[in-house]
N, C-alpha and C positions, 0 to 999 in steps of 0.2 A: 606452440611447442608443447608436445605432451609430458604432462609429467611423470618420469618412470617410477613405476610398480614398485611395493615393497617385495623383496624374496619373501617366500614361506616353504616351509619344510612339505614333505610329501605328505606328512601324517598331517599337517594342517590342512591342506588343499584338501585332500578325502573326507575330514573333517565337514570341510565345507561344499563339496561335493553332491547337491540336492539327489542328481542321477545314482551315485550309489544307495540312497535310501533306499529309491524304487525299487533296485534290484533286491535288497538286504528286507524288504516289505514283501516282495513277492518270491523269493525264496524261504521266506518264513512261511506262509500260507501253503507254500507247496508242498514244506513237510508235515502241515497239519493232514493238508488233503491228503497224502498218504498214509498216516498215522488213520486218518478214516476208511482207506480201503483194506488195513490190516484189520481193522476192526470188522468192517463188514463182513469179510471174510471168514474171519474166526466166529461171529455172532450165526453165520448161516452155511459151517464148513462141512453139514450132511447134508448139501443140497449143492453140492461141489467135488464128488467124491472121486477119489484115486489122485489127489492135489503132491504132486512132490516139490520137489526145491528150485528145478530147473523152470518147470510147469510154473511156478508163482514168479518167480523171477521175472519171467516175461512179460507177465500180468502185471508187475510194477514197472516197469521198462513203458512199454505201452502206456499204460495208466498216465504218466509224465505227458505224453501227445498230449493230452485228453486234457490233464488238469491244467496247463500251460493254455491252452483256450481259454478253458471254461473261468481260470482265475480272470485270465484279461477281460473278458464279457464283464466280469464282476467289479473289475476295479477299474472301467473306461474313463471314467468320470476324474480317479484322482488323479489316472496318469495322467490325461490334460491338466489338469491342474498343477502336477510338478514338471511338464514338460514346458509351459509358458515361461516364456524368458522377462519375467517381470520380478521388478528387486521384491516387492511384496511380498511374494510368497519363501522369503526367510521370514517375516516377521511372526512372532509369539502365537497371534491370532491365527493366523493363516496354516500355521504349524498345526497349530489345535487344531483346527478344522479337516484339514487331511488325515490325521489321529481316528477323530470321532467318525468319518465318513471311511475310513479303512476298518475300523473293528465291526461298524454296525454294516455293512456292507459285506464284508468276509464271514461273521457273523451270520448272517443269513442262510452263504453257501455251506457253513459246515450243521447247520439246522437243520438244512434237505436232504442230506449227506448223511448225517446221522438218521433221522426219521425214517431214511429209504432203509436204512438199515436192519428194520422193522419191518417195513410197509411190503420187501420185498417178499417175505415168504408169503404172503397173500396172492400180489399180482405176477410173481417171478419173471419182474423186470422193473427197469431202473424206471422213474416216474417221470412225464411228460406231460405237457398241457395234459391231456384229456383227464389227467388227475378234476381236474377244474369241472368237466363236464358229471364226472361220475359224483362230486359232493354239492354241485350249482342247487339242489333241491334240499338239502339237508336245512332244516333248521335247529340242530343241536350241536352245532360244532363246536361252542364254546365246553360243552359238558364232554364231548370227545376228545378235547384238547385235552382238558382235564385229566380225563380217566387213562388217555395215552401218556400224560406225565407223569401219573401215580405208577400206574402198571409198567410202565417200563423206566422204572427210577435211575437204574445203573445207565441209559442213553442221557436220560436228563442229567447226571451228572459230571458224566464223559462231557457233555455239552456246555457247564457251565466251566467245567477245569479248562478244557481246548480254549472260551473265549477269556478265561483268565488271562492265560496263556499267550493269547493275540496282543490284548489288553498288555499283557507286561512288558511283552519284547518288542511291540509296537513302540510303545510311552519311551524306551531306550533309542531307539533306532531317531536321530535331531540332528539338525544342520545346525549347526554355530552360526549361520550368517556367509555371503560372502566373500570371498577371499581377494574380491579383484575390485576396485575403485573407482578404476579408468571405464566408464562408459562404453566407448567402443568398444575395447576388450571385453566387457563384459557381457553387451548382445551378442557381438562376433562370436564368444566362445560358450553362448547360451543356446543360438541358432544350428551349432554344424549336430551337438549331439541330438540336439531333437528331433531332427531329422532321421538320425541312425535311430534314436530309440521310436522312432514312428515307423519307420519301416519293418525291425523287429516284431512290434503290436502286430503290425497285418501279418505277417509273415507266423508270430505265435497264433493267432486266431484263426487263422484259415488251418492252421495245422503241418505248412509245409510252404516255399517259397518260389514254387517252379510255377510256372505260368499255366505250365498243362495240369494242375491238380485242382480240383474244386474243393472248395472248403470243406474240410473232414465234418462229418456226420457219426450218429451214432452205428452204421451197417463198418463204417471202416475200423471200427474196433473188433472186427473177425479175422484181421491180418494179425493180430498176435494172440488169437483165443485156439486152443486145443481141441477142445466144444465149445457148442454155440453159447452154450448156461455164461461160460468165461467173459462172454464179453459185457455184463454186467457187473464184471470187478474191475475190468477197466477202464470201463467210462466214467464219471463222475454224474450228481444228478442235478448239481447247477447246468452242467454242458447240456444235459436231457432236456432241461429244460426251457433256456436257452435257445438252444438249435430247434427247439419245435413250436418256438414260440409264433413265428406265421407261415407254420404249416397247417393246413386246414385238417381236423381231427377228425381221424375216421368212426364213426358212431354206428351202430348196429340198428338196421329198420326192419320196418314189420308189416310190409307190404300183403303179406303172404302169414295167414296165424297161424297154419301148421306145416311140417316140414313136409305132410304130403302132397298137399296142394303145391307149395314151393319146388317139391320134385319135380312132379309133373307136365312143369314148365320148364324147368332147367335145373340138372345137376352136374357137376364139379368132376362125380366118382364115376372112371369109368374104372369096369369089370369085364375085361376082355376076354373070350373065347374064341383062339384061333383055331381052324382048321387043320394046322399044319406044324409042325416040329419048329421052335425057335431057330432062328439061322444065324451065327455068330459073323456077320457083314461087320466091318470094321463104320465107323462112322466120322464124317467132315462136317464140321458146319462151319463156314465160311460167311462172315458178316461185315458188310460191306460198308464202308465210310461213307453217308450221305449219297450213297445211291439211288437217289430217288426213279420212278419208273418211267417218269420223264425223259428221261436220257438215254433208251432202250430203243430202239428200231423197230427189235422182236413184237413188241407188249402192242407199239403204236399202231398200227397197222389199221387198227379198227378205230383209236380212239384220234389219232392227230391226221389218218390218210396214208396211204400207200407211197408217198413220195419222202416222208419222214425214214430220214435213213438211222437217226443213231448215234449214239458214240460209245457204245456199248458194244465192240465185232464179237468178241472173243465170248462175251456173257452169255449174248444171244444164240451163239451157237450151240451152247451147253442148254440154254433155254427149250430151241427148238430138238435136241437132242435128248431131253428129258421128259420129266412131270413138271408141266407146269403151268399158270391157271391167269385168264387174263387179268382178274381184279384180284389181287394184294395186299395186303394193308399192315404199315404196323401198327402195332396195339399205343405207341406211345410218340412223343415229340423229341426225347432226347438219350444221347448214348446211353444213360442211365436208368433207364428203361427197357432195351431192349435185353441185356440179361436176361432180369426174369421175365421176359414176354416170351424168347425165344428158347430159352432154356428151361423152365420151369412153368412156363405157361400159367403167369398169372400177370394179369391185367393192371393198368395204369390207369387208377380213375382218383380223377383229381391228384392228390399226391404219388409223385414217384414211388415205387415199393420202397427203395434205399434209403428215402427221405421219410419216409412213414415210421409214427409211433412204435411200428408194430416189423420194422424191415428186419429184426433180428429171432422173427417168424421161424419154426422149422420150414425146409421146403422141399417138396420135390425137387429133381432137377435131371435131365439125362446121365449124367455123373452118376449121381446116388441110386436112379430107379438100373441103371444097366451094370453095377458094381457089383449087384447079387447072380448076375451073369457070367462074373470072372472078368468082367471089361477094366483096363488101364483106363485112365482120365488125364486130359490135359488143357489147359489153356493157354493159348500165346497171344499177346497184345505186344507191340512197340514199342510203347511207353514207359517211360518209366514208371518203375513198381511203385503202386497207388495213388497214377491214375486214375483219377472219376472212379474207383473207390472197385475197380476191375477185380484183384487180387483177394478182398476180401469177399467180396460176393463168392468167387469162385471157391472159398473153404468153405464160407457158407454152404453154396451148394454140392459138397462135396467132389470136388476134383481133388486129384492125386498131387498136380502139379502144376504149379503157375507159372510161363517162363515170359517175364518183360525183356523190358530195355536194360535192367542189371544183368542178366542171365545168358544176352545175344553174345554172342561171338560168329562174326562173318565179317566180311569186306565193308568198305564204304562205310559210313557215319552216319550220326542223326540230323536233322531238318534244323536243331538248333530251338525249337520249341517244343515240338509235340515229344518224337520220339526216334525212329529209327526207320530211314524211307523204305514205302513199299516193297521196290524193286532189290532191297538189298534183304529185308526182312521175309520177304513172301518164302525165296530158296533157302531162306533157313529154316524156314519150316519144314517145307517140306524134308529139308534132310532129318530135321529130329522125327518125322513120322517113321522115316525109316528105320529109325534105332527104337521105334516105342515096342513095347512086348504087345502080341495081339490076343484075343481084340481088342480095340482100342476107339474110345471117342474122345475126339479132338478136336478142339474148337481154335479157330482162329477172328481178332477183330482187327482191320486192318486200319490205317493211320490219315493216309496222306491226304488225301481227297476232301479239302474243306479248306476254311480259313488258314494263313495267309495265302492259299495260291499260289504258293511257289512251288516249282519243279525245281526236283535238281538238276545244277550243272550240266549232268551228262547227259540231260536230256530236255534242255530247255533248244524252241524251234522248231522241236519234231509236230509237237501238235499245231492246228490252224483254233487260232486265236476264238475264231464266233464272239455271239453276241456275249455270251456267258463266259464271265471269267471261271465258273465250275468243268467247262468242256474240257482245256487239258488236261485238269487234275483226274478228272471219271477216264479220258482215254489212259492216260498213265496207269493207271490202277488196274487199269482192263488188261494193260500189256501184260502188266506185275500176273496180275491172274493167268495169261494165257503161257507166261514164259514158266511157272509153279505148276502147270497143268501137264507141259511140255517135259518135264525131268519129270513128275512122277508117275505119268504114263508108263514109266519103263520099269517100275516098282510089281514086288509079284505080289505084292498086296492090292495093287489099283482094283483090279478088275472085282475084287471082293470087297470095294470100300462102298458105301451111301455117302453122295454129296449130297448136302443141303446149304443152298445160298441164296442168302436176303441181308437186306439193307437194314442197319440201327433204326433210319431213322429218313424222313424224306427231307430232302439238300434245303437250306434256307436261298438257294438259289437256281430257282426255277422260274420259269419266264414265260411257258406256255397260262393261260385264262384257265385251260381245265381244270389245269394241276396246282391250282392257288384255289380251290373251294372246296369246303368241310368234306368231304372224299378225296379229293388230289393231294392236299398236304397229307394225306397217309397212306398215298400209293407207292409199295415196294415191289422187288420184286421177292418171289417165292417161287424157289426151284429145289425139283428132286432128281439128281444124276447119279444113275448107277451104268458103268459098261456095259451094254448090253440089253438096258433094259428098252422096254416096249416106250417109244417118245410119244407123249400125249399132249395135246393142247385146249384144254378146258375153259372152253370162252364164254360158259353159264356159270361158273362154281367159285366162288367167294372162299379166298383164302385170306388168312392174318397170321400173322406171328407166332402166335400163341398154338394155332394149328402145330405145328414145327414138332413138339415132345409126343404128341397122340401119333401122330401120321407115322416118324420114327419109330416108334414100337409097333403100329400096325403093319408097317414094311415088315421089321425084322420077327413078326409074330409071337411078339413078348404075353405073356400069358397071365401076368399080374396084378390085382387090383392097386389102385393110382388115383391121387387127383389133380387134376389141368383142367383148365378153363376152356380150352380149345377144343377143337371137333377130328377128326378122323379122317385125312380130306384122299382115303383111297377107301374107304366105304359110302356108300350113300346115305343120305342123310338129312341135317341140319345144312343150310347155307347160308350163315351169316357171319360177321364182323364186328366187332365191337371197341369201341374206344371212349376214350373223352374227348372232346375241344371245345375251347374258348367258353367254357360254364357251362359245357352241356354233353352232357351223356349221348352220345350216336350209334346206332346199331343199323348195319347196310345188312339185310335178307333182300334175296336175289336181287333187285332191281331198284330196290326200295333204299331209303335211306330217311331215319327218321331222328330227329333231334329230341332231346327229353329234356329236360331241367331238373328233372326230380320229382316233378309234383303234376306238371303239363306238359303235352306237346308242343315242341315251338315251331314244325316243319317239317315237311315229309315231301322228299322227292325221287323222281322216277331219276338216277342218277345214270343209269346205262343211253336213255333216251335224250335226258337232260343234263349233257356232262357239266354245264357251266351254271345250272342249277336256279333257274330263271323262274319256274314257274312254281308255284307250293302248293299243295294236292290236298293240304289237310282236309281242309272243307269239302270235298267230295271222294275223296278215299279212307273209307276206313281205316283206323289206328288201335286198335286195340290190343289186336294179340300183340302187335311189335311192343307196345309200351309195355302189356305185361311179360315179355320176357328181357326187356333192359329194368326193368323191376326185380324178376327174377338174378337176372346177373350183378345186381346193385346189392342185393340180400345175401346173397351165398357168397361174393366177395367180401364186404364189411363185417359180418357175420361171424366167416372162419377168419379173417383177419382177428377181429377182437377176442375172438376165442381160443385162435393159434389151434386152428383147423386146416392150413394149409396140406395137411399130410393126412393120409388113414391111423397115421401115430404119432401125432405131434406130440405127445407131453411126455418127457420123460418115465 
């Protein structure tokens, strides 16, 4: 027979309550950390100019995402600690120890926090590992330290009041012990909340609790920045540093000692001179959910045989009705990538742009360079807003207008994970093209087509099953395309629009041998449809991603100097590819496809002859120029990254 519990009042049970410490611990910290980004602010408030009340507001709103991580990253250790359902951790000792490992720990976060506070008018950005790489050679850091204490005495003392501070309201904040006797009662009622509050943890750390959102990074603190500068009062610089802690840091090389030799090889800027009066063509780009070129009829013809039909009708129609080029490539492996590949035409080597030290970069982007044209901007994703980090890139690169899954209003419902299905989202777009003022560039990235594989309702049956559970998701999507094609056909804009459509990214579920080797996992497709226009099929000319922003302004005979990474693919030219995979730099020139490491060749194959990449050429075909111009694109990438070069006017 159990023996019943003593009553205790409410104030007692709270009392003894270890889970409300944690909360009352890291609600303290919280307001420190804000108390540091008034501070930051005010210490560097002419390098933030036109700041009003609404404008900072937000900056703190936002900021809370940010520190609500970056606190957790920092106090992992003690939450386990009060989260274990063990009588112990009331005792004296154990109390202490969470005390000393909360001040000296938090302590740290508001050290970086302050110091960047400083640090930033130098780098004008919040500090991340490669802080590490730029002092690893220093051997006077103790005399630095030093001279940084002295010379900025009012941080050092901000610094030691804030961990008084910690220190005081920490040492207050004590469990009594507790409140329950009864054994069972007291695991049972130890277990349910540690569950809740472990769920919390992930759900504060990633930044958001929806299955479709990847863990907030420091590019998605552009969804509450006004300018780009802003998002540096948002972010915190434990989260900077933190979140960049194994990402590999981009470091500047010196392949190349002068920047004319490096020209000459390959440059960035292009200076066009068109022939012809700029033409106000409205613009689509249309990017396709795991698209891979696999799944195309059109593309296979040459590479899988004449008998390969497809599951792509509607694509390939538009394919052979246009511009467009047998080898395709995107620049990257995931949705987070093709943004800036396909919009801003910059490259994914090694680290994602998003994920890089350096992702809150000025950039080019179709938006910003066609905006001096009188061009609207828009972006439509699915998803709900901040998604894979969609919404802020898009301010980054300046669009007008971002409209997700808050923003839809149409028929039918979302998938229940991602976002809101094709077939219901594709006719909503297009209706809002039709209300957009013109001209108009507008981007759409579509959802459905990838994991879990489920079709909706209304349309599970239609497709035949194949070996690929990816077939009916690609024909759905095809339909979704062909039925958005079909209503805006009849738009008196259509025939004055540029299509342009490719794939994020190629499917994790492909099944052909070609399309599973260091060229096939990056075969998209790359299509240019305009009504009317002249349909070409270029079965020698090496397209990528990044082609996408040059080509678009050489169609519409844009006349301003830009920089992209990508080539021109309606003048002759250059004909290569470039990307990373699996540790190695790849560059496909025409036929060619060569592997680099960095430092050496690792293989070189005839990839059009040798689709399944059997044989390795190094040892009897020359390498040279290929590796000096993935040298060349490894330098003038890392280069303007670390310089925030990405623009002909990047620095404010």
């Amino acid at each position: 027979m159990l023996v019943s519990e003593k009553r205790y009042s409410w104030k007692e049970i709270l009392r003894g309550n270890i889970f409300l410490t944690l909360i009352l611990r890291l609600s303290l910290i919280l307001v420190l950390f804000t108390l540091c980004r008034v501070a930051f602010y005010w210490y560097n408030r002419d390098l933030f100019p036109g700041m009003d009340g609404s404008r900072f507001l937000r900056i703190l709103v936002g900021g809370i995402r940010f520190d609500i991580s970056g606190i957790l990253y920092l106090n992992a250790l003690i939450f386990v600690l009060i989260i274990l359902p063990i009588r112990q951790k009331f005792a004296g000792w154990y109390q202490g120890l969470i005390h000393v490992l909360f001040v000296v720990f938090n302590s740290l976060g508001l050290l970086v926090n302050l110091a960047d506070m400083v640090y930033y008018r130098t780098t004008l950005r919040r500090t991340t590992l490669s802080v590490l790489d730029q002092f690893e050679n220093e051997t006077n850091l103790l005399a630095l330290t030093w001279r940084f204490l002295s010379d900025f005495w009012m941080v050092t003392i901000a610094f030691v009041v804030l961990v008084w501070l910690l220190h005081r309201v920490s040492s207050r904040i004590r469990v009594e012990g507790p409140k329950i006797s009864n054994t069972i009662t007291f695991y049972a009622g130890g277990l349910i909340p540690a569950m809740v509050f472990s769920g919390l943890f992930i759900g504060g750390v990633r930044g958001d609790f929806r299955k479709s959102t990847r863990p907030i990074t420091i590019s998605n603190a552009a969804a509450y920045s006004a300018i780009p500068e802003d998002v540096y009062l948002i972010v915190n610089t434990p989260f900077t540093l933190i979140r960049t802690a194994t990402i590999g840091v981009i470091k500047k090389v010196d392949y190349f000692k002068t920047e004319e030799q490096l020209e000459q090889v390959f440059t960035p800027v292009h200076r066009p001179k068109p022939d012809a009066a700029f033409r106000s063509l409205n613009v689509v780009v249309i990017i396709l959910e795991s698209f891979s070129m696999e799944f195309s009829g059109f593309y296979n013809k040459r590479i899988l045989g004449s008998e390969y039909i497809g599951y792509t009708p509607f694509l390939d129609s538009l394919a052979s009705a246009g511009v467009t080029f047998q080898y395709g490539f995107a620049n990257g492996r995931k949705s987070i990538d093709a943004m800036p590949t396909v919009l801003s035409s910059i490259p994914s080597i090694e680290v994602p742009f998003v994920l890089s030290h350096y992702s809150n970069n000025r950039v080019n982007s179709l938006a910003s360079l066609l905006k001096v044209k009188g061009y609207h901007s828009s972006f439509f994703h699915g998803a709900p807003n901040g998604s894979m980090g969609f919404d802020a890139f898009s301010r980054q690169a300046g669009f007008d207008v971002y409209v997700g899954k808050n923003e839809y209003k149409g028929p039918g419902g979302t998938d229940g994970i991602w976002g809101v299905w094709d077939h219901d989202f594709f006719p909503f777009f297009g209706q809002q093209l039709s209300q957009l003022p013109q001209p108009f560039c507008s981007v759409m990235f579509s959802l459905s087509s990838h994991h879990p594989f489920e079709l909706p309702d209304s349309h599970k049956g239609r497709y035949a099953e194949g070996v690929n559970k990816m077939y009916p998701m690609v024909r759905y999507t095809d339909d979704a395309l062909r039925d958005l094609f079909t209503r805006i056909r009849k738009e008196p804009w259509f025939a004055n629009t540029l299509f342009v459509i490719t794939a994020d990214h190629v499917s994790s579920e492909v099944t052909q041998p070609k399309y599973k080797t260091a060229w096939g996992q990056y075969a998209v497709p790359v299509i240019f449809y305009q009504e009317g226009m002249k349909p070409s099929f270029v079965s020698d000319r090496v397209a990528q991603q990044m082609d996408i922003l040059p080509s678009v302004l050489s169609y519409l005979n844009y006349d301003k100097p830009f920089v992209a990474f990508g080539k021109d693919l309606f003048s002759p030219g250059r004909n290569e590819a470039f990307n990373y995979a699996g540790m190695a730099y790849q560059l496909m020139e025409d036929s060619l496809l060569l592997r680099y490491d960095g430092k050496k060749s690792l293989a070189l194959f005839d990839y059009w002859n040798d689709p399944e990449l059997k044989t390795n050429l190094l040892s009897s075909v020359p390498a040279e120029s290929m590796e000096r111009k993935v040298q060349a694109y490894i330098q003038q990438y890392n280069n303007r990254m670390v310089e925030n070069r990405l623009t002909l006017s990047a620095k404010p």
